[in-house]
C-alpha positions, 0 to 999 in steps of 0.5 A: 516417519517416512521411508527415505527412498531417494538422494539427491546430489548438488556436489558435483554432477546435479543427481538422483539415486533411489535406493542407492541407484542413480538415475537418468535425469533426462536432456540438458533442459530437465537437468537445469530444471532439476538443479533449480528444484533441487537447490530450492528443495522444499520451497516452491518454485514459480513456473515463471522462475523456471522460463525465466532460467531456461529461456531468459527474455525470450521464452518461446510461446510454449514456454508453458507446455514445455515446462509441463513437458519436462517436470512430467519427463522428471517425475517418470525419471524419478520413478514417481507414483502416481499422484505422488512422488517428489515433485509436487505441484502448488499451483503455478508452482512446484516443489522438490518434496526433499528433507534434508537428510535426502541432500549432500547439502543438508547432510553436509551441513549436518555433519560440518555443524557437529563438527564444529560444536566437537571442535569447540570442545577440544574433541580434535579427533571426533571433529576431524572425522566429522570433517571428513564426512562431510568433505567426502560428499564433494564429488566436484564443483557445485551443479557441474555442468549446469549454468548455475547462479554464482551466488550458489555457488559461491555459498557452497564453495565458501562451505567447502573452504570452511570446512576444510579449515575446520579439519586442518584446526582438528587435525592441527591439535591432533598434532599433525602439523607435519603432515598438513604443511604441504595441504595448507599450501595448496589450499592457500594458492586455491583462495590467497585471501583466506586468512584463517588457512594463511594463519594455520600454514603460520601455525604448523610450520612454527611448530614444525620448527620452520619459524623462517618459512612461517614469517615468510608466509605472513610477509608474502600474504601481506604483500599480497592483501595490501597490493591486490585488496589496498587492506592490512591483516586483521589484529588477530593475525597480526598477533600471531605474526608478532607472537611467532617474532617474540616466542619463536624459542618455544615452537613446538607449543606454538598455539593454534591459530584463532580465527577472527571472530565473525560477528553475527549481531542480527535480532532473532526474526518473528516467527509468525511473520506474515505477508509481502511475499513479492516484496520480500523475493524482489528483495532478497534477490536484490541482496543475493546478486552478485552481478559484478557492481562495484557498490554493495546494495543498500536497501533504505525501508521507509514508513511509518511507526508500526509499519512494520520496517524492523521486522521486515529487515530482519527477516530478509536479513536472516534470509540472506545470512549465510550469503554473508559468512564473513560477518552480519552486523546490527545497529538500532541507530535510535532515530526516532528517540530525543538522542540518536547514536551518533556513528563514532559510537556505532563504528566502534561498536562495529570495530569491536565485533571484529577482535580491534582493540578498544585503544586502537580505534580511532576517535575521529571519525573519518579516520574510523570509517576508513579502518572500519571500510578497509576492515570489510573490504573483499569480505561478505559482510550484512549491515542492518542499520535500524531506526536511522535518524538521517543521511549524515547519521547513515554515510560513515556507516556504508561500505564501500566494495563489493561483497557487503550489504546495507538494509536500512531502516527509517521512519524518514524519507531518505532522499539525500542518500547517495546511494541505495533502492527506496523502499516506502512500505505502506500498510499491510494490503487486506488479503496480507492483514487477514493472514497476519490476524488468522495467524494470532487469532481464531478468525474463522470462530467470528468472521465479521468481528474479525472484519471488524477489527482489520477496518480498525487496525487499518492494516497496521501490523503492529495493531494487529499483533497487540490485538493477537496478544491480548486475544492469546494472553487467555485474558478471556478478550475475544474477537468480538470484544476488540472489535468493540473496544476498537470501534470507539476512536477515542478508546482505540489507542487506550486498547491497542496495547500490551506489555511494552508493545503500544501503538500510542507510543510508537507514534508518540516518537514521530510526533515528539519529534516535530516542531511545534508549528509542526505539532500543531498541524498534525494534531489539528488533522484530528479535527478534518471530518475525513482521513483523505483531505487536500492541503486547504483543508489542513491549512484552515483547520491550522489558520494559516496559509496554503503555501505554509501547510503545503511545505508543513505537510510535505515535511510530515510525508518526508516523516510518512505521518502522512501519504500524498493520495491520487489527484482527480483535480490535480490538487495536492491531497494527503491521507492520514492513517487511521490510527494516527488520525486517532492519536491526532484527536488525542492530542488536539482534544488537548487545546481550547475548546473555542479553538477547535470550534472555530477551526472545524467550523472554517474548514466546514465553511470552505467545503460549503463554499467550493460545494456552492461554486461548483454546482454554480457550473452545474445544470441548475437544479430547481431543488436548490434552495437559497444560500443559508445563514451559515458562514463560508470560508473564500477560497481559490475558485480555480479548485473547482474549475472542473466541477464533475472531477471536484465532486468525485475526488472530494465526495467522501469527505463532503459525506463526511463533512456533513456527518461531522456538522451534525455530530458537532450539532452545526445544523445550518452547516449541515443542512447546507451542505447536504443539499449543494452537495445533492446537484452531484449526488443528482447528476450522478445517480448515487441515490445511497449517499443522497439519502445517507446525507440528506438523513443525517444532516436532517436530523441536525437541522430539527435538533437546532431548529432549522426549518428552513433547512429542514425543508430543503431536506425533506424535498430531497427526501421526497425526490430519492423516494420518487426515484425509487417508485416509494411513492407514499414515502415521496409524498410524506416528505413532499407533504411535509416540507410545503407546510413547513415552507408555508408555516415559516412564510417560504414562498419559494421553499412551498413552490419547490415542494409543490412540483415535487406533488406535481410529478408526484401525482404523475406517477400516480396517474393522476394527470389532472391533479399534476396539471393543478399542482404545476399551475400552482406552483407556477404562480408562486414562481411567477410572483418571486420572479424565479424563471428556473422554476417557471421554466420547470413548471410550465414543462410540468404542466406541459406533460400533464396537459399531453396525457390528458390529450390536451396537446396543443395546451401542451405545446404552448406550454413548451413554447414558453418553457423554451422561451425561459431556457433560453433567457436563462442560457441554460442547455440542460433545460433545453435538453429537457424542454426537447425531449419532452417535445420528441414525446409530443411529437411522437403522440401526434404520430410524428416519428420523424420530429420526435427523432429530430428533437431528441437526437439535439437533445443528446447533442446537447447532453452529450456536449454536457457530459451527463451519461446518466441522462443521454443515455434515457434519450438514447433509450427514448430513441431505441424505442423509436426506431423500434416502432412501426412507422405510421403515416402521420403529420410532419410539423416540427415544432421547434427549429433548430435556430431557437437551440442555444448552443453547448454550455459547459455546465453539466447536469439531469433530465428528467424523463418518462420511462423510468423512475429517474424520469421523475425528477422535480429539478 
């Protein structure tokens, strides 16, 4: 145990003794620093906090040195080691380093607390000494001198007055009612509403004989509570008043006065809570203000079952407490079971916590919340309403004045509540979760299983203390073993239980309260391929109408079973919890198995559909294949007016579209769209996802026998390892794919094939063979009549002809792909067919036209928005212009005048310096 060498004193002048001498705390500004340390003694206090009281809105822009400058300049006033002494500091924080036992606060709330527990024993004279112990530490006002919060103050005051009272209760059953008479009055002027001293003053002039004087007392201080305070004195003084009227014979063994009981209802808290420190001290200064409002704050937590709403009101509820001595009020209003509380029975419940008669509450209802309002009026009262069913259920339940409190909580978003401060809680952030799980766990023994089960649990706390349950029971369950259980989606909810704690059925409660149209398309969320969806998915996954599963799905955010997400297109997204995503899978395995076929097969069939109309706005890419056989779904093509920000909002779910195709053994589907899905994944250089896709969709396609399909994949394949320089691998694929297309009679499946050998054979160095292979597949896509791809091989053959020195061959060959692009109207081929000749040029020496076509190339890319190809001209154009110039013929070799003009779809360039130059679009 430590030695105690200091004393700190927030009665009074703010204080410091060391070894029973004071010292001197410095300036104004260092005693306001001390006093804020002081009254948070043993918590930290952020240097933020600190400007923020010294200087309000306007901190001067050394606001920081200068805090530094007084916290050294108290830590030398406080004689402090070095390296240690009281003040501490916790990073952008500090911390007066005091027990309580080292306060007057702490001992005055030692002493007052024994004295109390003398009292309610009988033992009057002990508990009278005790009282006086803890009194002799006032040696005036609460931090006198310092600008201190009223809430401070007004904690303390409220100390001191209760006190006093408990030494008057001791001291009346010591007899001394004689002696107290004058004193009660006193105090009685100094607070006119306190009931309990207006009761002992009753009290001691009744024994003292002087019945007049103590009727006149209660007369005047009714007088004075209905005029200023528009309330009538509780049923406890009442009776004392009558029994003073009736037994006024018999004074000198008049009872001592009984203090109203003071409910205090609240649910002990958690101790392992974890987490939401911002919110938590936005919050509790919210409930600690007393800033003049007329209206009591009120607090309405929102969220999710699990969420962990309760537990949070809870804690700030027993943060606040001693804020509200005059009573701290708990109702589990049971919003979400089949029969809520209706508030006659929650009011008197409430009216009975306050000493009313059960025959003197009233039945009606309003009349009910009138007594209950007037009972709270000008007292300091904390409601906790849990699990509030709705607005109307909430209403009769609110005070009215100043000085009470509400935290509500709800699994409902509460917007017709007049009154109050929305909070929706969402799940806990990662950094929160793991200390929730460090705290129940031993994660630090198997970090990556304990990463493992925070991605299942989706920062639900809930799942995380049934997962620290079961780890501590001594089960023998470890870390690695949840992680394990949890993987498994359709076990996930079977394991995340223990004792009455269960997340199934935490759910369960929001789901059985919903209509069965409603029921229906939550549960049918369980057959989306993704967790984040837009509203056209639900609404063909529920066969129904936009506009139907828009209103559907705003009722179930109003219930947060799902949250509305960011909008990258302006169309309405949601997102599911993960775990509420799993009990959907649960509930909807349930229906027929032709039902859940079709549905996910329409939903399938819609992404496909809106994947096909937005690479149509793309740059076309010769990859594409033809459309399949696989059914798509009509939409509103205006979801896809802008393809680029589409794409990107919808990619995870189109990745997992296609996983879900395959693992529903839709092959057509899959393949499908894996490759439309390819013209982004292209455009975008996400060469990770191209391949996850494209594998996972081509295993499904060999298991239904898609050969087609499997081709296109392949050549998908083939160009993610011509972008990656795996060279071999490109040509397997490549390979593979043309006797595919060959064997099942795809003319244009083998051309396709072909010109990825062809820049193949390239890369290589193997120009001739390239220039063989280009005028094969030329053929091809000549005789089916495929311009796109004539155009694409007569740049091939172009580029194989420059290397092999053959350049006029070459040119000629870009006059004819040119020629194609422009029929075609396509901007981005051009930009491709530019750049090849800016190459051309610059192989006859000709710096000035190869700076010419490619700066309109970059014109062109640039109007299309495609960064990843302007940036290889720009790259082509750096390495121009660090080029010494050579004279050299000035022949330009295509006019400006034969350019189309910018087209809105985007899209690739294939180039020569880096492996995205060999592209087989």
């Amino acid at each position: 145990m430590r030695e105690s060498a200091y004393f700190y004193r927030l009665f009074g002048e703010p204080a410091a003794e060391r070894q029973g001498t004071d010292l001197p705390l410095g300036p104004p500004q260092a005693r306001r620093v001390f006093a804020l340390l002081l009254v948070e003694a043993g918590r930290p206090v952020p240097r933020d906090r600190i400007i923020d009281e010294l200087w309000g809105d306007t901190p001067p822009i050394s606001a920081k040195v200068q805090v530094q400058g007084l916290i050294s300049g108290l830590r030398r006033a406080l004689r402090s080691p070095p390296g240690g002494g009281p003040i501490l500091t916790r990073g952008a924080a500090y911390v007066l380093d005091a027990r309580p036992e080292e306060t007057d606060t702490g001992r005055f709330t030692c002493l007052a607390a024994q004295a109390r527990e003398l009292l309610a024993r009988d033992c009057h004279r002990e508990a009278a000494q005790r009282f006086r112990d803890a009194l002799e530490l006032w040696r005036g006002p609460v931090l006198a001198g310092i600008p201190a919060a009223a809430e401070v103050v007004a904690r303390w005051e409220e100390e001191r007055l209760a006190a006093l009272e408990g030494r008057a209760e001791a001291d009346l059953g010591l007899g001394e009612h004689d002696r107290l008479i004058p004193e009660l009055r006193d105090l009685l002027a100094e607070a006119p509403f306190r009931e309990r001293v207006c009761g002992q003053l009753m009290t001691a002039f009744a024994r003292a004989g002087r019945l007049a004087e103590a009727l006149d007392v209660y007369t005047e201080w009714r007088r004075r509570l209905v005029d200023e305070l528009g309330v009538e004195p509780s049923p406890a003084i009442r009776a004392l008043h009558c029994e003073i009227l009736r037994d006024g014979q018999d004074t000198r063994e008049y009872p001592v006065y009984q203090e109203p009981t003071v409910p205090s209802q609240l649910p002990p808290g958690i101790p392992d809570f974890v987490g939401r420190d911002e919110l938590i001290a936005d919050l509790l200064g919210e409930l600690r203000q007393d800033d003049g409002r007329d209206l009591p704050p009120v607090l309405v937590l929102t969220g999710a079952g699990g969420i962990g709403k309760s537990s949070l009101a809870i804690r700030l509820a027993h943060r606040v407490a001693a804020a509200y001595p005059d009573g701290r009020l708990f109702a589990a209003l049971r919003g979400t079971t089949s029969e809520p509380r209706s508030p006659e029975a929650v009011l008197a419940g409430f009216l009975r916590a306050f000493g009313v008669p059960t025959e003197e509450i009233p039945r009606d209802i309003d009349e009910c919340a009138c007594l209950f309002r007037s009972l709270v009026h000008g007292r300091r009262v904390l409601l906790v309403l849990d699990d509030a069913a709705g607005e109307a259920q909430l209403r009769p339940l609110l005070p009215a004045g100043r000085g009470c409190a509400v935290i509500i909580t709800s699994r409902f978003v509460l917007a017709g509540l007049e009154v109050g401060r929305q909070i929706p809680l969402d799940v806990m952030p990662p950094g929160d979760a793991k200390a929730l799980l460090a705290k129940l766990t031993e994660i630090d023994e198997d970090p990556v299983a304990a990463q493992q089960v925070l991605d299942h649990c989706d920062g639900l706390p809930l799942a995380l203390r049934i997962v620290g349950s079961r780890i501590g029971d001594r089960s023998g369950w470890r870390l690695a073993d949840a992680a394990v259980e949890l993987s498994v989606e359709r076990r996930r909810l079977d394991w995340l239980c223990a004792g009455d704690l269960a997340v199934r059925g935490s759910l369960s409660l929001g789901y059985r309260q919903l209509a069965p149209d409603r029921q229906r398309l939550f549960r049918r969320l369980g057959l989306l391929p993704s967790a984040d969806f837009p509203v056209w998915a639900a609404a063909l996954a529920d066969d129904g109408e936009p506009e139907v599963a828009s209103r559907a799905l705003e009722d179930l955010r109003h219930r947060h079973m799902v949250q509305p997400v960011l909008r990258a297109t302006g169309a309405p997204r949601y997102r599911v919890h993960d775990l509420l995503r799993a009990f959907a899978v649960e509930e909807v395995a349930a229906e027929p198995e032709r039902a859940r076929a079709d549905a996910t097969e329409r939903v399938l069939g819609g992404w496909l559909w809106l994947a096909e109309k937005a690479a149509d706005r793309m740059s076309r890419s010769v990859l594409r294949p033809e459309p399949g056989s696989a059914a798509r779904t009509s939409l509103d093509e205006k979801l896809v007016a802008e393809p680029l920000p589409w794409f990107q909002s919808e990619l995870p779910a189109l990745e997992a579209a296609v996983s879900h195709a395959a693992g529903a053994g839709l092959g057509e589907l899959a393949w499908e769209l894996a490759v439309v899905t390819a013209s982004y994944f292209d455009h975008s250089g996400l060469y990770a996802e191209w391949s996850r896709c494209h594998r996972s969709a081509l295993e499904a396609a060999r298991a239904s026998g898609c050969a087609r399909g499997e081709a296109a994949l392949l050549r998908g394949i083939g160009q993610i390892h011509l972008y990656r320089d795996d060279f071999r691998e490109a040509g397997e694929a490549f390979t593979e794919s043309c006797r595919i297309s060959e064997r099942i009679g795809d003319p244009a499946g083998r051309a396709r094939a072909l010109t990825g050998l062809c820049v193949l054979a390239r890369s290589a160095g193997q120009p001739g063979r390239s220039r063989t292979t280009a005028r094969r597949a030329l053929a091809i896509f000549s005789e089916i009549g495929d311009v796109l791809g004539m155009a694409h091989a007569h740049t091939s053959y172009a580029v194989a002809s420059a290397e092999l020195g053959l350049l006029d061959e070459a040119e000629a060959e870009l006059d004819k792909a040119a020629r194609l692009c422009t029929e075609l109207d396509d901007p981005h081929r051009m930009a491709l067919v530019l750049r090849r000749r800016g190459q051309l040029h610059l192989r006859r020496e000709d710096r000035r036209g190869a700076m010419s076509c490619l700066h309109r190339a970059l014109e062109l890319l640039d109007s299309l928005s495609d960064e990843v190809c302007a940036s290889r001209v720009r790259t082509d154009l750096a390495r121009i212009r660090a080029r010494p110039v050579r004279p050299g013929p000035t022949k330009v070799l295509v006019s400006r005048a034969s350019v189309p003009s910018a087209a809105p779809a985007p899209g690739g360039l294939d180039g020569r310096s880096s492996p995205r130059s060999r592209t087989a679009r």
